[in-house]
Structures are given as C-alpha cells and as structure tokens.
DSSP file (Angstrom, degrees, kcal/mol; ACC not computed):
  #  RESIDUE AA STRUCTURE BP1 BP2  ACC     N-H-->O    O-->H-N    N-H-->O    O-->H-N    TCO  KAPPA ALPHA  PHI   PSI    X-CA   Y-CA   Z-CA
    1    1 A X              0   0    0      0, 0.0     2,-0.3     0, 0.0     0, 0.0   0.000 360.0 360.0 360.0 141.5  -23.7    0.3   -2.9
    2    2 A X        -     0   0    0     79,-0.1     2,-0.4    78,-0.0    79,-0.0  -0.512 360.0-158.0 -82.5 132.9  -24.3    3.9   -2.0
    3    3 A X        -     0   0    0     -2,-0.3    79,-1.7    36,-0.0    78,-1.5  -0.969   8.5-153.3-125.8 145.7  -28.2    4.8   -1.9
    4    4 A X  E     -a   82   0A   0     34,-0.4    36,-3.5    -2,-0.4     2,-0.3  -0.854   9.3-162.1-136.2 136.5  -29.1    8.4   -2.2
    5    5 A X  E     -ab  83  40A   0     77,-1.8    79,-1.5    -2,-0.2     2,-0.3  -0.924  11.0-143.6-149.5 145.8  -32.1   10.2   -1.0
    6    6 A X  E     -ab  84  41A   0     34,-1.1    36,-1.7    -2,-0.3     2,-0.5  -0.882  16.5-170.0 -92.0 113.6  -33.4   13.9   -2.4
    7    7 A X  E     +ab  85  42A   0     77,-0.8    79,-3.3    -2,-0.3     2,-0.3  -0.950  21.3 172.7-121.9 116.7  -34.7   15.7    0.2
    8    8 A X  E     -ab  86  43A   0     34,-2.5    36,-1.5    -2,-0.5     2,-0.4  -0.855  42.8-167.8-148.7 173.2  -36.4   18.6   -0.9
    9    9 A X        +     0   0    0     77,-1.5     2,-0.3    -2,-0.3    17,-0.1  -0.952  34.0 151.8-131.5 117.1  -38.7   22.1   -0.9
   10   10 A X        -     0   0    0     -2,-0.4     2,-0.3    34,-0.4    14,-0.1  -0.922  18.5-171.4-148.4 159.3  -40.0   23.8   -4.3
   11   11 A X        -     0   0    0     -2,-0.3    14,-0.4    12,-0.1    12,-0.1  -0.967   6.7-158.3-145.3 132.9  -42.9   25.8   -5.4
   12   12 A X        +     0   0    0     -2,-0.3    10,-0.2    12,-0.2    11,-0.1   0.649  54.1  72.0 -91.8-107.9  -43.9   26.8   -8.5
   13   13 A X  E    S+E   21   0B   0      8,-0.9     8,-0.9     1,-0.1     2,-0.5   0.180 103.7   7.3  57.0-163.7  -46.3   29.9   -9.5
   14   14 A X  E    S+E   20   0B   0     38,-2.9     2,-0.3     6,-0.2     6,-0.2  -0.359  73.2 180.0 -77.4 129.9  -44.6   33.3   -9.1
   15   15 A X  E  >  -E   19   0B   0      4,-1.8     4,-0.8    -2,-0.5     2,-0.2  -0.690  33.2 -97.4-118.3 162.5  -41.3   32.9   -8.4
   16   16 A X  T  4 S+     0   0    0     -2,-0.3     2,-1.3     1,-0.2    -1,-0.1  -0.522 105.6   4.8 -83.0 146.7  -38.6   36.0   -7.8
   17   17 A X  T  4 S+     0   0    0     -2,-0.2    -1,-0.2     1,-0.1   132,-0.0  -0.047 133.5  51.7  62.4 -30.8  -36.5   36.9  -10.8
   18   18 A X  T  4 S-     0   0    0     -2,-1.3    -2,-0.2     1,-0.2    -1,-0.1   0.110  93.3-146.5-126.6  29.8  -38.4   34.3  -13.5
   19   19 A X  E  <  +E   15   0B   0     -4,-0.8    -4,-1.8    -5,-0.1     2,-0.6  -0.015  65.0   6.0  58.9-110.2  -42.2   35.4  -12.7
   20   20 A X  E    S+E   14   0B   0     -6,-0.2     2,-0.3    33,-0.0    -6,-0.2  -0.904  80.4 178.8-110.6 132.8  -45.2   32.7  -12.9
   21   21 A X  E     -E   13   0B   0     -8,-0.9    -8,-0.9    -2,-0.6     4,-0.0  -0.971  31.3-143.8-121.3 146.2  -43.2   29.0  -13.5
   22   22 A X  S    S+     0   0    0     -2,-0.3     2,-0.2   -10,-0.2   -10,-0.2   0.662  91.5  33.0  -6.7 -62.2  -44.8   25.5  -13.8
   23   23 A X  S    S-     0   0    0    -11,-0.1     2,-0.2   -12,-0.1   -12,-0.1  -0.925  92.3-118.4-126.9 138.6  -42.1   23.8  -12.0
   24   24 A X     >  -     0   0    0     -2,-0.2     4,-1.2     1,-0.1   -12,-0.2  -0.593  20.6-111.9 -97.5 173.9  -40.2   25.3   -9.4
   25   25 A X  H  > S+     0   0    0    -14,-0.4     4,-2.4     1,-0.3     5,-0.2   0.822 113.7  48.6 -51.6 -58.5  -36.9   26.0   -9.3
   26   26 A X  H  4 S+     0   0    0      1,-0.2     4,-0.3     2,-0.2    -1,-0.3   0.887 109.9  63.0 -63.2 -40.7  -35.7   23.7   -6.7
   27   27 A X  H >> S+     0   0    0      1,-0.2     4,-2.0     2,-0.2     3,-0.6   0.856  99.3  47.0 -15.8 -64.0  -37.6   21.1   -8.6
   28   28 A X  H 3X S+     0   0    0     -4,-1.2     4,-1.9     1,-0.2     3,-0.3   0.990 113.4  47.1 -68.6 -45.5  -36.0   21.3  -11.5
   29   29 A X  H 3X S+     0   0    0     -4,-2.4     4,-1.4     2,-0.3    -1,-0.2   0.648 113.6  56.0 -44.4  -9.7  -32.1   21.1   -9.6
   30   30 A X  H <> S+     0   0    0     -3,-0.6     4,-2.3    -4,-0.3    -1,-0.3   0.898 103.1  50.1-109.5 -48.6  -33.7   18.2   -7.6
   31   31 A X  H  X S+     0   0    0     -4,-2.0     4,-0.9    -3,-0.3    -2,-0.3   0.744 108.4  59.1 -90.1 -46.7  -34.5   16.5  -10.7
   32   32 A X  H >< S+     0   0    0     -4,-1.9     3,-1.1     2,-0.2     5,-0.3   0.903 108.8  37.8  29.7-104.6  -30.9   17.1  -11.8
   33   33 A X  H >X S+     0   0    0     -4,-1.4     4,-1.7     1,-0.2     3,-1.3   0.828 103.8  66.0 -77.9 -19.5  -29.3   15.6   -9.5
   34   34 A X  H 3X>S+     0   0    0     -4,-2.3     4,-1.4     1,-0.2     5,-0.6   0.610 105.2  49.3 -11.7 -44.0  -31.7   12.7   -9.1
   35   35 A X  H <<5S+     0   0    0     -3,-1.1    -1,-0.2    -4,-0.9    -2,-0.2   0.213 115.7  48.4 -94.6  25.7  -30.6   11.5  -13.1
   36   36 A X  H <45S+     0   0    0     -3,-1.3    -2,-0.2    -4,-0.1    -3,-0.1   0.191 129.2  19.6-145.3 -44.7  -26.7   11.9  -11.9
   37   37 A X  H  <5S-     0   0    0     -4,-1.7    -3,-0.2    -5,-0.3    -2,-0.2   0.917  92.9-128.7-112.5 -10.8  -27.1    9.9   -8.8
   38   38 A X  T  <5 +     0   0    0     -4,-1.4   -34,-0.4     1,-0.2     2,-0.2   0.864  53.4 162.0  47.9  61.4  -30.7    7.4   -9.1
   39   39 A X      < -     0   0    0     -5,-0.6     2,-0.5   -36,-0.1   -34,-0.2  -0.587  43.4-113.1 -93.1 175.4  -31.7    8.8   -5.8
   40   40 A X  E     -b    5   0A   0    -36,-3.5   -34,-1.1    -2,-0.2     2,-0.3  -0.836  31.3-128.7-124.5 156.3  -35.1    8.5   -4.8
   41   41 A X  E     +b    6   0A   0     -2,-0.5     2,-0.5   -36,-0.2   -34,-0.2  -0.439  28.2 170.0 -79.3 128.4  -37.0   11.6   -4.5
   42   42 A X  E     -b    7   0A   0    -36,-1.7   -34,-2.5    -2,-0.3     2,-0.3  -0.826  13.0-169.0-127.2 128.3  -39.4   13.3   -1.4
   43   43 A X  E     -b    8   0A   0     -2,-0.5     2,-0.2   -36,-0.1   -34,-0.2  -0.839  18.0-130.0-104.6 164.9  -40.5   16.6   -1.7
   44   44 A X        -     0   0    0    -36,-1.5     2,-0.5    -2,-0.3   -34,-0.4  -0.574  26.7-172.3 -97.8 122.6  -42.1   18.4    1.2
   45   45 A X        -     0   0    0     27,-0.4    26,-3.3    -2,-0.2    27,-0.3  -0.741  25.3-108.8-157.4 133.0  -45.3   20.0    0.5
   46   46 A X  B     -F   70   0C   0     -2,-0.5    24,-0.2    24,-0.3    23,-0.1  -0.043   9.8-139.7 -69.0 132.6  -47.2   22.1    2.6
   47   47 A X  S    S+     0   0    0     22,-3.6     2,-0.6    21,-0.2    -1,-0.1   0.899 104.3  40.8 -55.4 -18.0  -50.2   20.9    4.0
   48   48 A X  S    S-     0   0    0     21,-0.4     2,-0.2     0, 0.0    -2,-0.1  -0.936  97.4-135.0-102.6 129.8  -51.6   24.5    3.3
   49   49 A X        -     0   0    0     -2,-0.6    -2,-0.0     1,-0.1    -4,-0.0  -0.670  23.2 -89.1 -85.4 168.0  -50.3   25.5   -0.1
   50   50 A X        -     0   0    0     -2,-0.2     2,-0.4     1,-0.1    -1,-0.1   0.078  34.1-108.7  -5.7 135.2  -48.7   29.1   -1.0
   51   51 A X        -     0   0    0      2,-0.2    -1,-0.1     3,-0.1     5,-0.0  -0.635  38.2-120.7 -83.0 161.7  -50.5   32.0   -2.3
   52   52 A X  S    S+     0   0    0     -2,-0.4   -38,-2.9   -39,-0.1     2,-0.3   0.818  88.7  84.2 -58.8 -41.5  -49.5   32.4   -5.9
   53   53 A X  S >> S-     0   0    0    -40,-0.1     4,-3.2     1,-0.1     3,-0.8  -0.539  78.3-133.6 -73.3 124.5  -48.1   35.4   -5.8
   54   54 A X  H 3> S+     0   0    0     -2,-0.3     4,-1.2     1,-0.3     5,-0.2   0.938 105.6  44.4 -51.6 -46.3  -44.2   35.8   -4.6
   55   55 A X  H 3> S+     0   0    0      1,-0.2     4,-1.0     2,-0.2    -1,-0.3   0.810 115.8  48.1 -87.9 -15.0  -44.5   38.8   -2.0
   56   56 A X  H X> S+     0   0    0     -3,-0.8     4,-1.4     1,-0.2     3,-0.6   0.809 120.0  45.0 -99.2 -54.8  -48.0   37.0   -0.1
   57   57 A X  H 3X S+     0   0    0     -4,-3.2     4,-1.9     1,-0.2    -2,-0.2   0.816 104.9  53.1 -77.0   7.8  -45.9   33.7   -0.1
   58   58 A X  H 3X S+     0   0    0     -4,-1.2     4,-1.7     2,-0.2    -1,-0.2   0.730 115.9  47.5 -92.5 -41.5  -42.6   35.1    1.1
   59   59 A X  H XX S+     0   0    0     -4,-1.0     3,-1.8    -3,-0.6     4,-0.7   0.996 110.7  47.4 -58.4 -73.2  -45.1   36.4    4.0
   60   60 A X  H >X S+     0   0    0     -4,-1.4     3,-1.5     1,-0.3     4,-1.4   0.861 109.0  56.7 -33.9 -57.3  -46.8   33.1    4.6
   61   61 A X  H 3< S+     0   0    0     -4,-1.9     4,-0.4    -5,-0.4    -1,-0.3   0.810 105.3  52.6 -57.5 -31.4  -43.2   31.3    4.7
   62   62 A X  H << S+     0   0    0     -3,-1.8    -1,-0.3    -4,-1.7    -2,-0.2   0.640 106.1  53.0 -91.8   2.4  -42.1   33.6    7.5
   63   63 A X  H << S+     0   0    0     -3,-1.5    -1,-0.2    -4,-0.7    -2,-0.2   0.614 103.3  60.3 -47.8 -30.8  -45.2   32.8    9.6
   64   64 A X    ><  +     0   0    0     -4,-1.4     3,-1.3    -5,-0.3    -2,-0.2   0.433  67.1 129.0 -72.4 -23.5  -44.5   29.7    9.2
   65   65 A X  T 3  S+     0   0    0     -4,-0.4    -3,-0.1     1,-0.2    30,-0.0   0.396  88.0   4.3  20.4 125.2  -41.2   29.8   10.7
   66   66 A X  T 3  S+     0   0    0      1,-0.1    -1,-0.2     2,-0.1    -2,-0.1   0.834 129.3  55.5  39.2  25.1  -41.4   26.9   13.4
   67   67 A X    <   +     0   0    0     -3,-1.3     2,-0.3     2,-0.0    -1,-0.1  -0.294  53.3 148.5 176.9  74.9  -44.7   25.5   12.6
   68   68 A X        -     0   0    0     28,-0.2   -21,-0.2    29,-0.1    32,-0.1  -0.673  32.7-158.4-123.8  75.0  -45.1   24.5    8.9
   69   69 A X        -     0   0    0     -2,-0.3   -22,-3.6   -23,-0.1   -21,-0.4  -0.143  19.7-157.9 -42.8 118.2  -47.6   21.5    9.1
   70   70 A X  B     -F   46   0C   0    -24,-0.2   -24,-0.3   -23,-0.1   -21,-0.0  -0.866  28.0-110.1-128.8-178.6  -47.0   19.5    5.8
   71   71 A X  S    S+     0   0    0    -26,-3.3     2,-0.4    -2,-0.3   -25,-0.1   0.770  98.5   7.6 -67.6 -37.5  -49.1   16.8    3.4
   72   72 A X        -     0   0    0    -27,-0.3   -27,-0.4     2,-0.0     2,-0.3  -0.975  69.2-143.6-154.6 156.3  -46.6   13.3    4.2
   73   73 A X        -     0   0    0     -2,-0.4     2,-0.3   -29,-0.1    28,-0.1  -0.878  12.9-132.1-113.4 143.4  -43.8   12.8    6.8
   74   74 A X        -     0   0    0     -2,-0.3     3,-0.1    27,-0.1   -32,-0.0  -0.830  22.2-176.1-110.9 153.5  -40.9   10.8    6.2
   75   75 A X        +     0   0    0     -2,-0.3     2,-0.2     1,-0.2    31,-0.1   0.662  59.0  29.0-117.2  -5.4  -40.1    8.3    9.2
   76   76 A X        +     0   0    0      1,-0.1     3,-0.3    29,-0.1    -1,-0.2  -0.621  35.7 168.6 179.8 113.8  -37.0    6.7    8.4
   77   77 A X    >   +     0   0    0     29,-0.3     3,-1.1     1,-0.2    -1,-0.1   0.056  46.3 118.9 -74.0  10.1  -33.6    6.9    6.6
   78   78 A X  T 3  S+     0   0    0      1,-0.3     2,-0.5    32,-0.0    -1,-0.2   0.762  73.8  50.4 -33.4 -49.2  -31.8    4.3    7.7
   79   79 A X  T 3  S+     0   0    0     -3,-0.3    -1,-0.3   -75,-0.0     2,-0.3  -0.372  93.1  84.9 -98.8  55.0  -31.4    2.7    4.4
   80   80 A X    <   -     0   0    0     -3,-1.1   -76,-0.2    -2,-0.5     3,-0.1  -0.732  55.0-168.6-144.7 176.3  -30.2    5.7    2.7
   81   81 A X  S    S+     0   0    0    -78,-1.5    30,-2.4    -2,-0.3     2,-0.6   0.280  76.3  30.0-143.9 -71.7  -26.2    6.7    2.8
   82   82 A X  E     -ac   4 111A   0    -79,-1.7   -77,-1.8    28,-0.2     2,-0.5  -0.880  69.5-161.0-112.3 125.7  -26.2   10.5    1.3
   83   83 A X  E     -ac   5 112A   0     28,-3.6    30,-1.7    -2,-0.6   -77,-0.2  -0.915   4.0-152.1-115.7 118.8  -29.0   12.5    1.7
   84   84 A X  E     -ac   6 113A   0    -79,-1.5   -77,-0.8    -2,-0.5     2,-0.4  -0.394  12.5-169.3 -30.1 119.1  -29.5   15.7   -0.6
   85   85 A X  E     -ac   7 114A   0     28,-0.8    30,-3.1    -2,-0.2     2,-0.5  -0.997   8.5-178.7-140.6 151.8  -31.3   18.1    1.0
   86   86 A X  E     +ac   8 115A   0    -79,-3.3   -77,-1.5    -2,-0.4     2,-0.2  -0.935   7.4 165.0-148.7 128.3  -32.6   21.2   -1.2
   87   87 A X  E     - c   0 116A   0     28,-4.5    30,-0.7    -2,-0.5     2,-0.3  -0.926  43.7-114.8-142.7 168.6  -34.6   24.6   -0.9
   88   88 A X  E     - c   0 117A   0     -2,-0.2     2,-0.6    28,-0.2    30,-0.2  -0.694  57.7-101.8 -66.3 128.4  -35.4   27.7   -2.4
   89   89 A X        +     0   0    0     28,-1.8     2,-0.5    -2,-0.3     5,-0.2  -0.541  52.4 172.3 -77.8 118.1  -33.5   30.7    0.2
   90   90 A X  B >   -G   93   0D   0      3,-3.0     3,-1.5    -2,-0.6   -32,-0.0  -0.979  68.8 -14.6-122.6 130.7  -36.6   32.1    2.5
   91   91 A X  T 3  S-     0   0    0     -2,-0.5    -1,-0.2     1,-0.3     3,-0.1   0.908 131.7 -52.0  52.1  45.4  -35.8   34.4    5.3
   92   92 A X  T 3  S+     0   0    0      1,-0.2    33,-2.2    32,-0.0    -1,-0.3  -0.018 124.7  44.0 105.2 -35.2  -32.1   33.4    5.1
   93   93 A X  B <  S-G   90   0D   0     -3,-1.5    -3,-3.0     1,-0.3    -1,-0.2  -0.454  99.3 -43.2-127.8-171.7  -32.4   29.5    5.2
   94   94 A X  S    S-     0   0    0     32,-0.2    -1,-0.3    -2,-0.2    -5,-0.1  -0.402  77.6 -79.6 -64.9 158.4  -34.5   26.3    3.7
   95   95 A X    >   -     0   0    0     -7,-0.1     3,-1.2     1,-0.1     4,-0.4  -0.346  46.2-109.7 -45.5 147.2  -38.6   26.7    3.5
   96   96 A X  T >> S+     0   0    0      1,-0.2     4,-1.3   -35,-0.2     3,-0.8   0.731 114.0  78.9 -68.7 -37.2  -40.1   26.0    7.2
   97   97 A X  H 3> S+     0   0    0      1,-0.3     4,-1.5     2,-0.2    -1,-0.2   0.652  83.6  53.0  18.9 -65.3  -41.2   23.0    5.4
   98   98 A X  H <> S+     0   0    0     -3,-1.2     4,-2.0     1,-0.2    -1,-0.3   0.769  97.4  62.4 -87.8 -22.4  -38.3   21.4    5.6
   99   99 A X  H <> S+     0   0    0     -3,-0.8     4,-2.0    -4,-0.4    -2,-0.2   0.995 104.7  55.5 -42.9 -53.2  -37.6   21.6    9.4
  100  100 A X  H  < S+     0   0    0     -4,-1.3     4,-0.3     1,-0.2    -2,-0.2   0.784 104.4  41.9 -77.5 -19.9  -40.4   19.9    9.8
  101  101 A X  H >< S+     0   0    0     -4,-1.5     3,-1.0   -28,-0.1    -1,-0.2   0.952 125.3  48.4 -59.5 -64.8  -39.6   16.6    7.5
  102  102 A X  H >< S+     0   0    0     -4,-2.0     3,-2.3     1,-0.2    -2,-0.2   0.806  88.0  80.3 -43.5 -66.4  -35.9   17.0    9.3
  103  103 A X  T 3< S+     0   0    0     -4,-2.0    -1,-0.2    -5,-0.3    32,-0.1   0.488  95.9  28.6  28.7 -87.2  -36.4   17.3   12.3
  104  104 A X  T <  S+     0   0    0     -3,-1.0    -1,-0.3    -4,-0.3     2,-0.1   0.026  91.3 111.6-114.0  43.2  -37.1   14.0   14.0
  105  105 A X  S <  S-     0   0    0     -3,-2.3     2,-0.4    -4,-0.1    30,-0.2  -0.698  70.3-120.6 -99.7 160.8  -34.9   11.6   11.4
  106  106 A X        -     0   0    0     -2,-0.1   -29,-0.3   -31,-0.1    30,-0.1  -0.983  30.4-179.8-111.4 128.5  -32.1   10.1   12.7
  107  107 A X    >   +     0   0    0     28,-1.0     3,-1.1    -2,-0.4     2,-0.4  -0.255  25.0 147.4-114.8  24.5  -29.1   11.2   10.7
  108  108 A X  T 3  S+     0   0    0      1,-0.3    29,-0.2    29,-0.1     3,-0.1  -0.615  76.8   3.0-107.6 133.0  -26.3    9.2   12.5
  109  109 A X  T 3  S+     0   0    0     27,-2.1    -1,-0.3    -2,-0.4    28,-0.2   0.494 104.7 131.9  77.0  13.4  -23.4    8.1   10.0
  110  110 A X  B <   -h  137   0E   0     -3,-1.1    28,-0.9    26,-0.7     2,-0.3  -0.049  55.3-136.7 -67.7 174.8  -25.0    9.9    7.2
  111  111 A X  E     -c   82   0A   0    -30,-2.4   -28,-3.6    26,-0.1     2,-0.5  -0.884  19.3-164.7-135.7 123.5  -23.7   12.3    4.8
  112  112 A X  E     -c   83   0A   0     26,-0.4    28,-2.5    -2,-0.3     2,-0.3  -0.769   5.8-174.2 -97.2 134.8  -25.8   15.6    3.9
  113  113 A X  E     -c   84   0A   0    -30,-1.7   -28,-0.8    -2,-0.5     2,-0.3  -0.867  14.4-147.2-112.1 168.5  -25.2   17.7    1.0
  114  114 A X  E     -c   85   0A   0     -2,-0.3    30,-2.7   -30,-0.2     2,-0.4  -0.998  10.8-171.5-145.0 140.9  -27.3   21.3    0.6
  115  115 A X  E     -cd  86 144A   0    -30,-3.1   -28,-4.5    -2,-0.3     2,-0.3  -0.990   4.9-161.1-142.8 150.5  -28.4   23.0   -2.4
  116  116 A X  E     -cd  87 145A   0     28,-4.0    30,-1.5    -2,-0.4     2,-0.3  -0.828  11.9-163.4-126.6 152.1  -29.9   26.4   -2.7
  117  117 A X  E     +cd  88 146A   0    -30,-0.7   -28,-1.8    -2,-0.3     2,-0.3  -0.955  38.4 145.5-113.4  99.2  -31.9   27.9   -5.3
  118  118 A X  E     - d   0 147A   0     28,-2.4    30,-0.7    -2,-0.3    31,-0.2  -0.956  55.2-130.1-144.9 165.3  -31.7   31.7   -4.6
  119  119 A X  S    S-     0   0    0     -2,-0.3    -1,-0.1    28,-0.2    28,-0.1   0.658 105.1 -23.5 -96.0 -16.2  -31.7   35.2   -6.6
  120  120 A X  S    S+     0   0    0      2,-0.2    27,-0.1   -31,-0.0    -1,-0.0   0.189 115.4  93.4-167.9   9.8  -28.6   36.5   -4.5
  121  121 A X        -     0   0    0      1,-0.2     3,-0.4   -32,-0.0     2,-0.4   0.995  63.4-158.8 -83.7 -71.8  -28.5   34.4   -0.7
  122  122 A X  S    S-     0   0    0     24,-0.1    -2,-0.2     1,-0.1    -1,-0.2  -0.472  71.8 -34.2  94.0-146.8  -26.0   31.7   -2.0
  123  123 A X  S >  S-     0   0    0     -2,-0.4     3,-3.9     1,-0.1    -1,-0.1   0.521  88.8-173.6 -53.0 -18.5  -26.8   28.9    0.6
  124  124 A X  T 3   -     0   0    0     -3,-0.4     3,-0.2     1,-0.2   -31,-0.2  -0.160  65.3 -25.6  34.4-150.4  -27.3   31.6    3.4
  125  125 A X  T 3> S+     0   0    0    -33,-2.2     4,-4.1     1,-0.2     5,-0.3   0.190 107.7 107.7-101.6  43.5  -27.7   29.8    6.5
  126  126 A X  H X> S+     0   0    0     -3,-3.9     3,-1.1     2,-0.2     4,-0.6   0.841  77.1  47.3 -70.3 -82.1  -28.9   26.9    5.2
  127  127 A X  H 3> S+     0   0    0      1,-0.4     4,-1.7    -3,-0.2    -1,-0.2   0.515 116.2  48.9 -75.2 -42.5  -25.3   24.4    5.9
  128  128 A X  H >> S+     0   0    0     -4,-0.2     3,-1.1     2,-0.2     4,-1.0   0.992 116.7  37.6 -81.1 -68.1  -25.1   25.8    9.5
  129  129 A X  H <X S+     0   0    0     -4,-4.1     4,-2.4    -3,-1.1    -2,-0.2   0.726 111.3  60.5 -54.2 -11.6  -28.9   25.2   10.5
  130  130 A X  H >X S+     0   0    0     -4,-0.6     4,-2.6    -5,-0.3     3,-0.9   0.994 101.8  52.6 -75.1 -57.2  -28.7   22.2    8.7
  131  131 A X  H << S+     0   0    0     -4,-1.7    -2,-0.2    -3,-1.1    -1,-0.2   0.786 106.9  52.5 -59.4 -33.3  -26.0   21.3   11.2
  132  132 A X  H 3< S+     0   0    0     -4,-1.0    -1,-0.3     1,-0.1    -2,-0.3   0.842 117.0  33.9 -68.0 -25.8  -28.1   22.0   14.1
  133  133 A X  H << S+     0   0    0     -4,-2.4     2,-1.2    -3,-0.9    -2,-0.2   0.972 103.3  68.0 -77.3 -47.7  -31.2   19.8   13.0
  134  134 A X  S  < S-     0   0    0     -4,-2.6    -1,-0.2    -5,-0.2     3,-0.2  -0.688  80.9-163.8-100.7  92.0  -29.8   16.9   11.3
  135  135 A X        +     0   0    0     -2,-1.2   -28,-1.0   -30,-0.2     3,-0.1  -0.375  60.8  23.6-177.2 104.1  -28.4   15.8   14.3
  136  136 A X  S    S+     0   0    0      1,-0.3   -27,-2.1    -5,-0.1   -26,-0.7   0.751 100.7 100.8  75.4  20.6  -25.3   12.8   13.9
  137  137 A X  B    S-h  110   0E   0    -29,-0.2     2,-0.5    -3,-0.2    -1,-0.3  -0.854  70.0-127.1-120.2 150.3  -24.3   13.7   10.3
  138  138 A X        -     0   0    0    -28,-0.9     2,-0.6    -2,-0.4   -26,-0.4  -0.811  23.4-140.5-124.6 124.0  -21.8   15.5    8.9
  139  139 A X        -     0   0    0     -2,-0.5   -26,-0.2   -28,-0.1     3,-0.1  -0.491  13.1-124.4 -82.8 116.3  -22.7   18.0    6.7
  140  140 A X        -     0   0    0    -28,-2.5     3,-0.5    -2,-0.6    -1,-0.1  -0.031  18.7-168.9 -43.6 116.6  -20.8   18.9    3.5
  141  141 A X  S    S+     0   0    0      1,-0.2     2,-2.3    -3,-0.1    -1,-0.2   0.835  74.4  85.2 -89.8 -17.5  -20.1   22.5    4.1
  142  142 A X  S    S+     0   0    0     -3,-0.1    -1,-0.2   -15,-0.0    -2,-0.1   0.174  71.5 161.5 -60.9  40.9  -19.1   22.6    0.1
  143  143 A X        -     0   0    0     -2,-2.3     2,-0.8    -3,-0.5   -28,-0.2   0.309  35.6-121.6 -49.9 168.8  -22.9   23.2   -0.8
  144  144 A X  E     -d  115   0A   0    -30,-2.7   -28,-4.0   -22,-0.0     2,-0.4  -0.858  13.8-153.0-139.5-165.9  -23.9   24.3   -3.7
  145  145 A X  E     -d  116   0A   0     -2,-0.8     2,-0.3   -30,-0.2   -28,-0.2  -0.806   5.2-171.7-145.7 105.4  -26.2   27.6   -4.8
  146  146 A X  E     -d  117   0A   0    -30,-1.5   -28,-2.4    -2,-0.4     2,-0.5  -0.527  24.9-135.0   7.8  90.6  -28.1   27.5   -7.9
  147  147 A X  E >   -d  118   0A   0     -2,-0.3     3,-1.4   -30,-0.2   -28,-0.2  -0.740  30.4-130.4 -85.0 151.8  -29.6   31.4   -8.6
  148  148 A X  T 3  S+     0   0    0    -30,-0.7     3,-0.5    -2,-0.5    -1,-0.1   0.609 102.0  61.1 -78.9 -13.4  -33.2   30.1   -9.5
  149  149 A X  T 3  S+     0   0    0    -31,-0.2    -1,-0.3     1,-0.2     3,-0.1   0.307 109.3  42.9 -81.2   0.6  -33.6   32.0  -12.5
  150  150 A X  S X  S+     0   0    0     -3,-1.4     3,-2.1     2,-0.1    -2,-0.2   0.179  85.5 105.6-101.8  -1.9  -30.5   30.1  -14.0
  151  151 A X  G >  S+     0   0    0     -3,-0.5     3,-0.8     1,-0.3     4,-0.2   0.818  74.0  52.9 -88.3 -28.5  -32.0   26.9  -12.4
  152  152 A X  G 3  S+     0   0    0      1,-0.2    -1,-0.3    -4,-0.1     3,-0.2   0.575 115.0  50.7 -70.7  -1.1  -33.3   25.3  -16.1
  153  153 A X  G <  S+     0   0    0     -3,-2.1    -2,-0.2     1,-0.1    -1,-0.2   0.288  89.6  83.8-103.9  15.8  -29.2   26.1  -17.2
  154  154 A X    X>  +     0   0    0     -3,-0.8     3,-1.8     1,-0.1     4,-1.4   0.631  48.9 103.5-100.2  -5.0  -27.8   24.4  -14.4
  155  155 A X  H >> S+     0   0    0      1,-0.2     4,-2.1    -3,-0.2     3,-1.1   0.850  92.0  43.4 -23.0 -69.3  -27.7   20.5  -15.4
  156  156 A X  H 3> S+     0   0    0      1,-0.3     4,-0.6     2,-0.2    -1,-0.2   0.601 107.8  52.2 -58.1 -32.8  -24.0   20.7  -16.0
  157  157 A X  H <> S+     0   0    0     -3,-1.8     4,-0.6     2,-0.2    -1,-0.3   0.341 115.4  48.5 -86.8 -11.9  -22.9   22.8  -12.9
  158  158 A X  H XX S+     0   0    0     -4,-1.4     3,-3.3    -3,-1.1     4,-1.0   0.833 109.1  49.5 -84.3 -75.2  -24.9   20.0  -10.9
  159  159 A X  H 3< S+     0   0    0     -4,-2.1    -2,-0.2     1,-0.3    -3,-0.2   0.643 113.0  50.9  -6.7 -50.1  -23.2   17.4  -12.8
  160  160 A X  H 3< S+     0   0    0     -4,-0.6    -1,-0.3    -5,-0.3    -2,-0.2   0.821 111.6  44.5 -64.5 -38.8  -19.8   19.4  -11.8
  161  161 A X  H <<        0   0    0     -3,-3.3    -2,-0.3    -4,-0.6    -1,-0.2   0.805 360.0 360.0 -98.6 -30.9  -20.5   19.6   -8.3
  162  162 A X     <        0   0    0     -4,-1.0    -1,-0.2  -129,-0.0    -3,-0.1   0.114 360.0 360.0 -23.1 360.0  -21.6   15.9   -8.2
C-alpha cells in the first residue's frame, strides 16, 4: 500500500491578495490533498514566527534564506512512498523553512510532488531546487500552482491533479 506524506510551509495573518487569514493558504491546499490521499501531515514552522504583516514577513523570509532555524525536525521517511511537498512562492521558491526540514532526509526511491500557493509565480523555482535538495528522488515536474487567494476554491482542481 502506497503511504503518503505532506510536507509543508503556511502562514496565516496578512497574506498578499486575501489580507489578514486564519489559515494560510498552503494550509488549506495541504489539507486538500491530505482528505484525497490519507497522508499524514508535517508542517514546518519557524522557530521564530513571522511578523503579521505581509511586506515585514516577505523581508524576514529573505533573511532567512539559508538559515531558517525551525520548532521540530523530521528524521526519517523511509516508510513513506510519495511525498507532497508544499509552499507559499517567497523570493521565487518554497519558504526557507522548508530547506531546512529537506535538507538532510534521504529521498532515495521516493516520489516528490510540489504545490505552490502564489499570487502570480506559478511553482517558480520550486521543482528545479527541489531537485537539487531532495537528493535520490525523482521529482514530478507536473506540479501544481494554486494562486492563494483562490486557495479555499481549489478542492476540486487538487482532486483533478491527484
């Protein structure tokens, strides 16, 4: 039996195009494909949060850039088959966040898929960095890209691309 693992970035507060949210975007998409496939979930969350505000966290995320310390570490996918991995687009790619969950897994014989949540990036350069970290995978380059103010209308277009 195939086992499925969510690997994922969201923040809620003000978000670009849909203002101050609850749930963030990527959240909800994560959550999505999670009732489509019964994967099991880890979001990334930064050991420092976010300022509230979009343009102070858009700053913060690109400091962050190769050094995004975060709250829990995953150590090992073995038992997993397809892994989901899933961001809001910051400076072109996933949250620095997620390098650092990625990073040191071992990804050999996996299968990655990528979804983006963005206001106009599609996937940017998430499927090609992706291929440089997760290292022994092969990465779906058919991703898909979510704009994040559409992201509570998107059940069905997940469901499609599932």
């Amino acid at each position: 039996m195939n086992k499925n693992l969510i690997i994922y970035f969201s923040r809620a507060d003000e978000n670009y195009a849909v203002g101050y949210i609850d749930k963030g975007n990527t959240e909800i998409v994560a959550e999505y494909v999670q009732k489509y496939t019964d994967a099991d979930l880890f979001k990334a969350e930064p050991l420092i949060p976010y300022a509230k505000d979009y343009n102070t966290c858009i700053k913060e995320a690109k400091e962050r850039i190769g050094n995004a310390p975060i709250k829990e570490t995953l150590k090992d996918i073995s038992v997993y088959d397809t892994v989901y991995i899933m961001s809001p687009i910051y400076w072109g790619t996933y949250a620095p966040e997620l390098e650092t969950v990625l990073k040191d897994l071992d990804f050999t014989g996996k299968t990655v898929r990528v979804i983006s949540t963005h206001e106009g990036s599609g996937l940017g350069s998430m499927v090609s960095d992706l291929k440089k970290i997760c290292k022994g995978t092969t990465v779906d380059t058919n991703g898909l890209a979510i704009k994040g103010s559409k992201a509570k209308q998107s059940e069905e277009a997940v469901r499609n691309w599932l």
